[in-house]
N, C-alpha and C positions, 0 to 999 in steps of 0.2 A: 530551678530554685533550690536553697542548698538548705535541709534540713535537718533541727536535731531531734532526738530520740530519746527516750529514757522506754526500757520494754524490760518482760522475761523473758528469756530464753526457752527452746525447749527442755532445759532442765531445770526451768523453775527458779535462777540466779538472774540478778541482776543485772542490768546491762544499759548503759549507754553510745551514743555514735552519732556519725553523723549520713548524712546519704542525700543523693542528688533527687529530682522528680518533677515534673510538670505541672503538680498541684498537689494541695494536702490529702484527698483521695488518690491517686496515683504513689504516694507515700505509703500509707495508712494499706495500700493492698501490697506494696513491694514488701512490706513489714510483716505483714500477714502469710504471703507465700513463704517466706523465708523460716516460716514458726515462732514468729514474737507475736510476746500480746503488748501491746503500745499501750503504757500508762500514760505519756504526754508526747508530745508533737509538737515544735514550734520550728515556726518560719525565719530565716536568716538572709531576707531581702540583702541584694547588691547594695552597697552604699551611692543615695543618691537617684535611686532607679527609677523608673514610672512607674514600676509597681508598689514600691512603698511610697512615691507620692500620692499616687491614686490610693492606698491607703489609707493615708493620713487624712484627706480631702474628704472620705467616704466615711469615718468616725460618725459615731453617732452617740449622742450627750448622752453619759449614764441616767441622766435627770429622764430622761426620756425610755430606760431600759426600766428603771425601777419601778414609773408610772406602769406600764407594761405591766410586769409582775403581779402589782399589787392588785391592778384591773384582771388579769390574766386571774388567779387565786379568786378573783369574788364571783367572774360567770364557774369558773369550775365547781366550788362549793355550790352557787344555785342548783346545778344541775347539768348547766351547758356543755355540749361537748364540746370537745377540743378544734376541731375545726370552724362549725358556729364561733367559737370563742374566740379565734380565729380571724374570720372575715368579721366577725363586728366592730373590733379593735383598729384592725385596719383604715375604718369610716372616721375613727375618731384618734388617731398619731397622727401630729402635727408634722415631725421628721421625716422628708421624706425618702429618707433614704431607709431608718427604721419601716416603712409602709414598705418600703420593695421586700426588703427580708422578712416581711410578713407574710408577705405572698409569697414568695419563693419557698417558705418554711410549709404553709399552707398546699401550697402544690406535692410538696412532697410526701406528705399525708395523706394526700388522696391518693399517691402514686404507692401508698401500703408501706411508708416507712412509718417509725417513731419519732416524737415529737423533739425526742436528744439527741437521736440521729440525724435530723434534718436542722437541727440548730447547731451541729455539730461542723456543718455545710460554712459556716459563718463567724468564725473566731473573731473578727474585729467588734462582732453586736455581744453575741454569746460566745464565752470564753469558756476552756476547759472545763474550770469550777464550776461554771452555772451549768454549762450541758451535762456534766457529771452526776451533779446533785439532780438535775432530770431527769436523769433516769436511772439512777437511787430511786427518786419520787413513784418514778414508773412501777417500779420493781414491787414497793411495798403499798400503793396506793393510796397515796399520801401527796398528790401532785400539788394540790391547793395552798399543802404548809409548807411544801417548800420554796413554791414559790413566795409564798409571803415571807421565808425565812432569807431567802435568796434577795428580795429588797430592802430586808432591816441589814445584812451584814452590807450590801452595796453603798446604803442613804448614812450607816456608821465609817466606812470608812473614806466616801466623800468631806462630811461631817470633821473628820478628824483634818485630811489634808486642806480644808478649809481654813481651820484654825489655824496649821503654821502658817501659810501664806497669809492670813491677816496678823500675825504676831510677828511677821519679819517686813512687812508692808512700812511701818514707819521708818525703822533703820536705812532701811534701801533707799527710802525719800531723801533721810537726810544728808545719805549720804551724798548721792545726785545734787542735791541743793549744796552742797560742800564744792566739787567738781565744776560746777557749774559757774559758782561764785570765785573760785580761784580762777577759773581759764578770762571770765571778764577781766578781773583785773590786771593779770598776765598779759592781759591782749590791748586791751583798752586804756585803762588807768595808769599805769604804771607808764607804760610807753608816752601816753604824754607830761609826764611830771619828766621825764628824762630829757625828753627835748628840749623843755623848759631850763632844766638844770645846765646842761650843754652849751646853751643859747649865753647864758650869763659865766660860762666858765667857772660854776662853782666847785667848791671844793668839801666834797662830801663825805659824812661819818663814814667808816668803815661798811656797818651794818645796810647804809642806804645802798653804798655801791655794792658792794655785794650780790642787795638786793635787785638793780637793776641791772648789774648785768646777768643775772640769772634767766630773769626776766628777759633780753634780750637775744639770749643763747636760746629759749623754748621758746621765741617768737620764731625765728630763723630755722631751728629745726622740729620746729611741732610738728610738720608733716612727715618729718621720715619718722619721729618719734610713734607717732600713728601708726603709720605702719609698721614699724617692728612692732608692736603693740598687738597690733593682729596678725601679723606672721605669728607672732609668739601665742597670741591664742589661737590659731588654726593650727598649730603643733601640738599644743595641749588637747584640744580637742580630736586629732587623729590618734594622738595616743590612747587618749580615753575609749575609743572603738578600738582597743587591740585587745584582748584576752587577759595579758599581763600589764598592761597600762589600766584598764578597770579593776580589775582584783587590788593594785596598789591603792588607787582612790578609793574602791570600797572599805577597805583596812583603816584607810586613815579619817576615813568617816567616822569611823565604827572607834576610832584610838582619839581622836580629836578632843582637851578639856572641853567639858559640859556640853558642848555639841554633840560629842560622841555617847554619852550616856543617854541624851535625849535621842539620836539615830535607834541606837539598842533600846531603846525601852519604846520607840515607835514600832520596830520592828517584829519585836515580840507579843506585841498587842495584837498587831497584823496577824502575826502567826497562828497566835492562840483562836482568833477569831474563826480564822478558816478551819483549823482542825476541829472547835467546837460546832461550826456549820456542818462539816463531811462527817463528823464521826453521830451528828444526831441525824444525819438522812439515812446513814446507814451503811457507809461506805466500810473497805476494811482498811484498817492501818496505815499498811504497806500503800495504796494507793492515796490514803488521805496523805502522806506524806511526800507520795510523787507531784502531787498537783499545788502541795505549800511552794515546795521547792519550785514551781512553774511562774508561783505566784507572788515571787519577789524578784527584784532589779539588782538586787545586792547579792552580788559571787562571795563575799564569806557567808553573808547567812546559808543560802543554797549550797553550799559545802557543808557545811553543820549538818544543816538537816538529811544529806545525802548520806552522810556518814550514819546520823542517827538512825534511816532507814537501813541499811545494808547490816547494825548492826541488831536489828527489829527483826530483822529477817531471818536472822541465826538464831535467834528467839531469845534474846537478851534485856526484851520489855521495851521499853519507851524511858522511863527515867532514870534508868543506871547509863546505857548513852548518849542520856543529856546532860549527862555529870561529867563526861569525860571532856565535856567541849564549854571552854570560857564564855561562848555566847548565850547559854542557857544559865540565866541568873537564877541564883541561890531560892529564892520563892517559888519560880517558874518547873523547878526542879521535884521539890518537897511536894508541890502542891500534885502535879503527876504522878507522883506515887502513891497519894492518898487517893487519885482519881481512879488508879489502877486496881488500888484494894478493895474501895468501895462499890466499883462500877458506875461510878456517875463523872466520868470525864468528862463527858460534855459541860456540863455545868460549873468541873471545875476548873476548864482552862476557859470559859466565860467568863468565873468570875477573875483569873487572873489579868484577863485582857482588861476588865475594867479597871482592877486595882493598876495595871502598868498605863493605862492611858489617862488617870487622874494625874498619875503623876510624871508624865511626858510634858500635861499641861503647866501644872506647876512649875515646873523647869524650865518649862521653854520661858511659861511668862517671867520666870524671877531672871531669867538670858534677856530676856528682849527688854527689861526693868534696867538693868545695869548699862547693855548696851547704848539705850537712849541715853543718860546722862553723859557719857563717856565721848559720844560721838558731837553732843552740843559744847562740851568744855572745848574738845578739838578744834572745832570749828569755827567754835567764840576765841580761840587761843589764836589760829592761822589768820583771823580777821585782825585780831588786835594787832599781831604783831607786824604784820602788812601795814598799818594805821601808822603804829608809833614811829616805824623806822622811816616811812614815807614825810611826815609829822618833822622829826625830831631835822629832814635834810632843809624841809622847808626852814625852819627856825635857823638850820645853818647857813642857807643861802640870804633869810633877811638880815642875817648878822654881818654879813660878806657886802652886801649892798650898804648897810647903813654904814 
């Protein structure tokens, strides 16, 4: 399997790549012989393969990671060690496939690993950030708050992607209900009012015939139309798995009217969130920034931040190289800087996450506000006009007969 890398070098510089391996341990030591310290590691499954089907299939609902957590944090504060805390959790996960990674994590502990390292065994349950912040937790013993901090940032940004998908939920309806209602009467209606008309030799307004032979051209080729239809999105969509075909879709995400301001102000929210989670367990910089970068789907953001880091590294702070890059908005910016003088960053890119996620929501709903009236005029418009021209042949044909 073919994986990528972000590490240091033996001289302490940055470095990315990629490299072949039999499994993410088999990685993680090819990395390690060579003199890198691995800040992330991700999997680059075959397109297609058993083993990213078997992944997908093997997911297990964050609703059920956070339950974890938050259960996890209340026997540790009792007292309970980590193992006990462990097997008792196990009796009471629903998921059963969360219960194997239970035991498998559990086994590992008796076998005298740590609790970040044996969850580190398991990317698809525990990902970089939660194992990370684990043993930060370890480090300063402090396992209980982060795990409970580890569920609030999880249950916040479920929370968030909740919201868009119910604020894009009625559009998509209507529009489908739009689609829907056209193809019937393209299919159904219309084709019999033609026969009708045919049958009587009438001789019809412009706008009718038009209309019907339109209608009869996407009766005749609605199936190849289909099909290019999906050729053309299985082209799109191979593009979108290239390198350079994602980086153009992420751009125009990110550039797209009011769509795009709402993508950049969800994704900064995102950002802010994780850096205020690593940077209060304890993490340094340099790495809190390795693992944002992990923790986003979007190659411009992951550039930003790559750059931000590399020039963090040269020891040029945090908010003068986030000034140099368009994606860290004007607030996001200022507000770093004050976090840098004061010493309370965490806090202050918390509260910036809030202020950018009030107003993601704002926006989205005043987007999904407009949208809906805009997509019912269309729709009342494409029926009517359907009607009137359909309408106005009848009225010609009974003028033709009498």
């Amino acid at each position: 399997m073919e994986y990528t890398y972000v590490a240091y070098n033996k001289n302490r510089r940055l470095t990315k790549g990629k490299l072949n391996a039999s499994n993410e341990g088999a990685a993680n030591t090819l990395l390690n012989a060579s003199g890198f310290q691995v800040l992330s590691l991700k999997s680059k499954p075959a397109f297609l393969s058993s083993e990213k089907l078997n992944m997908s299939l093997s997911k297990v609902n964050p609703k059920e990671v956070i339950m974890f957590s938050r259960q996890m944090a209340l026997l540790l504060s009792s007292g309970t060690d980590i193992i006990a805390s462990l097997e008792l959790l196990q009796t009471q996960v629903t998921d059963k496939e969360l219960k194997k990674k239970l035991s498998e994590v559990a086994a590992d502990i008796r076998g005298g690993s740590s609790l970040s390292n044996a969850m580190r065994k398991h990317p698809r349950v525990f990902p970089a950030l939660y194992w990370r912040a684990v043993s930060a937790g370890e480090k300063s013993g402090s396992m209980e708050t982060v795990m409970r901090q580890m569920a609030d940032y999880m249950e916040k940004r479920i929370l968030t992607q909740k919201k868009i998908k119910g604020a894009l939920s009625y559009p998509i309806m209507v529009l489908v209900a739009a689609v829907v209602v056209i193809a019937i009467m393209v299919q159904f209606v219309i084709p019999s009012f033609s026969s009708l008309y045919v049958a009587f030799g009438a001789n019809l307004p412009k706008s009718a015939k038009t209309l019907l032979d339109t209608s009869a051209w996407l009766k005749n080729n609605g199936l190849y139309l289909l099909i290019g239809a999906a050729l053309l999105a299985g082209a799109g969509f191979a593009v979108s798995r290239t390198r350079r075909g994602k980086y153009e879709i992420d751009r125009v995400m990110l550039r797209m009217p009011i769509i795009g301001r709402i993508n950049n102000l969800n994704e900064l929210a995102r950002l802010c969130r994780t850096m205020a989670l690593l940077f209060k367990v304890g993490l340094p910089l340099p790495d809190i920034m390795a693992l944002s970068v992990q923790n986003t789907n979007n190659t411009i953001v992951a550039e930003s931040i790559e750059g931000v880091q590399k020039d963090l590294i040269r020891g040029e702070g945090l908010s003068k190289p986030m000034a140099k890059r368009p994606f860290f908005l004007p607030l996001m910016v200022q507000m770093v800087e004050v976090g840098e003088e004061t010493g309370n960053l965490d806090n202050t890119l918390a509260t910036v996450a809030e202020t950018y996620e009030v107003e993601a929501d704002d926006k989205t709903a005043a987007a999904v506000g407009l949208i809906q009236p805009i997509m019912t005029v269309v729709l009342g418009a494409v029926v009517a006009l359907l009607a009137t021209t359909m309408v106005s042949a009848m009225y010609g044909l009974y003028g033709q007969v009498k």
